[in-house]
C-alpha positions in Angstrom: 0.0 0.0 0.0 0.9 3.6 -0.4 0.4 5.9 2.4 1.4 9.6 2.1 1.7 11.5 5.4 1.0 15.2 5.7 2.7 16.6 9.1 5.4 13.7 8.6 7.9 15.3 10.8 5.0 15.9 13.8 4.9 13.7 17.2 2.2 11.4 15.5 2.9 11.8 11.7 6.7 10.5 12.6 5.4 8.0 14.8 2.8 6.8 11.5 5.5 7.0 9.0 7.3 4.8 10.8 4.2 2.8 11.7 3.7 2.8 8.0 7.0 1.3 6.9 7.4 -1.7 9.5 4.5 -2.9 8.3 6.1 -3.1 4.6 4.0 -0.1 3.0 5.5 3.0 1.0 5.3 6.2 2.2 5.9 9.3 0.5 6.3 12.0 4.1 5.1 15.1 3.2 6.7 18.6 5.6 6.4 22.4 4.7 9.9 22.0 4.1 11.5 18.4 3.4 14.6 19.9 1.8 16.6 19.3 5.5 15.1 15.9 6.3 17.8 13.5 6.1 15.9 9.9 6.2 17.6 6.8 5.2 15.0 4.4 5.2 13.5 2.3 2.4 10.1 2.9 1.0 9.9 6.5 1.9 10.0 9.5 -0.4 10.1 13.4 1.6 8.8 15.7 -0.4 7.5 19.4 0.5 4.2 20.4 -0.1 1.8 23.4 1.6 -1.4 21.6 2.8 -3.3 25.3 1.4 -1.7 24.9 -2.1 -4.9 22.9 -3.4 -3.0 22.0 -6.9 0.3 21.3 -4.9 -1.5 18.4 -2.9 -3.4 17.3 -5.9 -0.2 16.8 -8.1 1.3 14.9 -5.3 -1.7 12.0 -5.2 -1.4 9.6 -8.2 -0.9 6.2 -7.3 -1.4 7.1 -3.2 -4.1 4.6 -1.5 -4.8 6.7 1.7 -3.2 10.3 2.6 -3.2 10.8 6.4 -3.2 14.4 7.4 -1.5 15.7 10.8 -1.9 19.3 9.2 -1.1 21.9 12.2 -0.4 25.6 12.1 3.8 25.5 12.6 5.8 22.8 14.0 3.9 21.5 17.4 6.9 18.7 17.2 9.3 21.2 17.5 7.7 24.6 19.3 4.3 23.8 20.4 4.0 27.2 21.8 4.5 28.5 18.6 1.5 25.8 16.9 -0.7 27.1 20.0 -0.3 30.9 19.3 -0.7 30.4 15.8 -4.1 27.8 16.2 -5.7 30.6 18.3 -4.4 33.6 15.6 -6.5 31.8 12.9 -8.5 28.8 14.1 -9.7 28.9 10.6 -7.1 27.4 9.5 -8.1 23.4 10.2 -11.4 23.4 8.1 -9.4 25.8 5.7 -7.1 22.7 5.6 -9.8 20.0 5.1 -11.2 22.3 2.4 -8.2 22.2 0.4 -7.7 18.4 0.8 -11.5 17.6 0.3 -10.6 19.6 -3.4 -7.5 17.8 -4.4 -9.4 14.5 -3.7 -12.3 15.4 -6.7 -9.2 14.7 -9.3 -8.6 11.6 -7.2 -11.8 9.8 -5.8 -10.3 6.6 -4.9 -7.8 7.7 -2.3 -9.1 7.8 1.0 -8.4 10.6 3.6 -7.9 10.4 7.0 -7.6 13.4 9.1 -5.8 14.0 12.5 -8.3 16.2 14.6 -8.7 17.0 17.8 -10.8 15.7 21.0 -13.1 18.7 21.5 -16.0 17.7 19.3 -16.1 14.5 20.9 -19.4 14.4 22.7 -19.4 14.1 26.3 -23.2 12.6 26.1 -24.8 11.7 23.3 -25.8 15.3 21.7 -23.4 17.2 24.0 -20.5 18.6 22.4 -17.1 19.8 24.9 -16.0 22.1 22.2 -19.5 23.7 22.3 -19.8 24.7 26.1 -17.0 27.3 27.4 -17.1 25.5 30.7 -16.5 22.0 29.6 -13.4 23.5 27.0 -12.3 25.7 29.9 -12.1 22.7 32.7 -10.5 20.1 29.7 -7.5 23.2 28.7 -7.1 23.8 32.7 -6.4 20.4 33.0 -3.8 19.8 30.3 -2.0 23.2 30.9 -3.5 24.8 27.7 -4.9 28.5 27.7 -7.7 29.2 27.7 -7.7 30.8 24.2 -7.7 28.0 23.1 -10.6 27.0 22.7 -11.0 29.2 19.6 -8.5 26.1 18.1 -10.7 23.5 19.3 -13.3 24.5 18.0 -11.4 24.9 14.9 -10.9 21.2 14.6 -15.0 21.0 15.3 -15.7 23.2 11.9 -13.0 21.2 10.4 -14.8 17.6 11.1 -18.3 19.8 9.8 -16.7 20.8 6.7 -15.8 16.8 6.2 -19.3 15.9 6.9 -20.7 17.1 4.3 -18.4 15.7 1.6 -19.1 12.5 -0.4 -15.6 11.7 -0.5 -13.7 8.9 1.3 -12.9 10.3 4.1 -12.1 8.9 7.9 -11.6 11.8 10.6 -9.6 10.6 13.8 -10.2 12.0 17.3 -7.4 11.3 19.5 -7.9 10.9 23.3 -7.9 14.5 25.1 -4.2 13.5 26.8 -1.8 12.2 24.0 1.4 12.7 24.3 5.1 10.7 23.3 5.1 7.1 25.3 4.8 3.0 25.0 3.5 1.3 21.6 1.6 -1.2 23.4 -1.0 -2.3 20.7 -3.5 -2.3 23.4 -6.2 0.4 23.3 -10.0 0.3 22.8 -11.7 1.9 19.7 -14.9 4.4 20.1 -16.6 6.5 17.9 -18.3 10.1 18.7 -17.6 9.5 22.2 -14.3 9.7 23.9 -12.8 6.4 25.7 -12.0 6.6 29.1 -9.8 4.0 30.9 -10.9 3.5 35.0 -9.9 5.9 36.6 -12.2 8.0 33.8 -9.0 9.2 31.8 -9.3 9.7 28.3 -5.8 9.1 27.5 -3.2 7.2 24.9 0.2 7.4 23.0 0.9 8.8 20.4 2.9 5.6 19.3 -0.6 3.4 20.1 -2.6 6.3 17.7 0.0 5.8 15.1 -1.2 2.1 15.1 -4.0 3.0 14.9 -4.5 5.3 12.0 -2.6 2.7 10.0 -4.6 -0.1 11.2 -7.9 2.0 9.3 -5.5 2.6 6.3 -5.2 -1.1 6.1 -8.9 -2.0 6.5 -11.4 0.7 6.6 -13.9 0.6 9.2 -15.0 4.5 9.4 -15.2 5.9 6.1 -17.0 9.0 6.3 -17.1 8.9 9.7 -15.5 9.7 13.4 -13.5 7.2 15.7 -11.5 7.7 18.4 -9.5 5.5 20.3 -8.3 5.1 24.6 -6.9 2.6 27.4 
């Protein structure tokens, strides 16, 4: 199979490119800039591409079976202060992004999309939205040491997952749990849909080496096209 990877130098695009090619696939990584990416791995082409440049992404699809998009504003792998400042200076940016994608797919039809959100518009209950009540974004970003301007990014990712919604294209949009972060590949997590997963303690948490899993695991055999999953201990 041939997976491209937008965000391939992220915390979970690396972590899926690499997912990708120990599981024998081809990967062409995709960064703003992949001219200083030094990679000496079979199967995997770098290449540069702006996730906004419509045509750009386009050009770069022939012969891909699934693109996986980690799109964020800046490098969060690198300076996530900088990604956070940027995501609340124009949280139009993510449905801006799935716009774009959901365009260069029309030349394309046959390769799927998956996209990298965020938790907020998981539902809390069914019908209740996080990243549509100020108190329930404003307790979630206390909690993970986010400010609280930031919920004008999470609800970014929301409109983003909207825009998808109403596209007839093959697309798969990924919630991760609310605390991800760099840690174990276990292989052992639980799969959920429009509401988050929560382990006993009531923790909706995972790595990002167990999400990489998983997003290649719904390359390999699609269970949510055109729709949400999420995923938790």
């Amino acid at each position: 199979m041939h997976i491209g990877v937008i965000g391939a130098t992220g915390g979970i695009g690396s972590r899926v490119v690499t997912e990708a090619l120990d599981r024998g696939h081809h990967v062409t990584a995709f960064s703003r800039d992949a001219t200083h990416v030094e990679d000496g791995r079979k199967n995997v082409v770098w290449k540069s591409v702006d996730v906004l440049d419509t045509d750009a992404v386009a050009a770069a699809l022939p012969g891909m079976d699934v693109l996986i998009s980690g799109f964020q504003p800046g490098n969060a792998a690198k300076d996530m202060a900088d990604t956070v400042t940027r995501s609340i200076a124009d949280p139009t940016a993510y449905a801006t992004a799935a716009r774009s994608l959901l365009k260069a797919l029309e030349s394309h039809p046959r390769t799927r999309l998956i996209v990298i959100g965020g938790a907020g518009s998981l539902e809390t209950e069914p019908g209740v939205v996080r990243a549509d009540s100020d108190a329930l974004l404003h307790e979630t970003l206390d909690a993970i040491g986010l400010p609280r301007e930031y919920a004008a990014a999470v609800r970014g990712h929301r409109d983003a997952l909207n825009v998808l919604r109403t596209s007839n294209r093959l697309w798969t949009y990924f919630s991760p749990a609310e605390d991800i972060a760099p840690g174990e590949r276990t292989g052992r997590f639980r799969i959920g849909g429009d509401q988050p997963v929560t382990d006993a303690d009531g923790r909706s948490r995972i790595s990002m080496e167990d999400a990489a899993i998983a997003l290649v695991d719904e390359a390999e055999l699609p269970r949510f096209v055109q729709r949400r999953f999420t995923i938790g201990y």
